[in-house]
N, C-alpha and C positions, 0 to 999 in steps of 0.2 A: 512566605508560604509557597509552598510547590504545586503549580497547576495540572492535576492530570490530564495528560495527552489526550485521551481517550474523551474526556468532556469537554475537551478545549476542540478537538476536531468537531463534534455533533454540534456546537455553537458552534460554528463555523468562524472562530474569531483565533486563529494559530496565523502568524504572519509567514512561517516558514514554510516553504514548500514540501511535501514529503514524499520520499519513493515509496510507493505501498505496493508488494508483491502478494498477487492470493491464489492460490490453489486450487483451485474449481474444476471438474471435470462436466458438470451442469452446464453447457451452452446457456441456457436462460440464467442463471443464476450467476454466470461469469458475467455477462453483458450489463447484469443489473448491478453485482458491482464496481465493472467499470465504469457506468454511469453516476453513479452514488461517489465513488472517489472523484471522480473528474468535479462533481459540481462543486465539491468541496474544496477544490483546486490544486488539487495534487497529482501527480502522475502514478498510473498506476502501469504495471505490468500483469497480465495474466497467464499462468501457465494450467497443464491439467494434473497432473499430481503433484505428491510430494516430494517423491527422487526429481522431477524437471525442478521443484524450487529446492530443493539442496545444490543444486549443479549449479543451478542461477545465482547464488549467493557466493557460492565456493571462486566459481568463474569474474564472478565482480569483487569481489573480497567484504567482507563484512566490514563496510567505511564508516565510521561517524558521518553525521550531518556536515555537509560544509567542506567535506573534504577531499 
């Protein structure tokens, strides 16, 4: 059975580390979830819109996990 990502992060029980990019133009609300991703143990990036995370994705290339 396939575990979704999504409930397997908020359990906090994913062994894999994950890059999470979020789009937040909110100072408080960017902060808060760089704190929420970080506890969760993953790395996060923050940018302020959505053309900066187009550019950020296109610029790294869209990788699989692990690679």
């Amino acid at each position: 059975m396939a575990t979704d990502p999504v409930t397997t992060a908020r359990r906090g029980t994913t062994s894999a580390r994950l890059r999470v990019l979020v789009a937040e133009d909110n100072a408080t609300l960017s902060r808060l979830s760089m704190r929420l991703v970080a506890r969760l143990g993953h790395d996060i990036e923050t940018v302020s819109t959505g053309a900066e995370a187009v550019g950020e994705v296109m610029a790294r290339g869209a990788r699989a996990p692990g690679r």
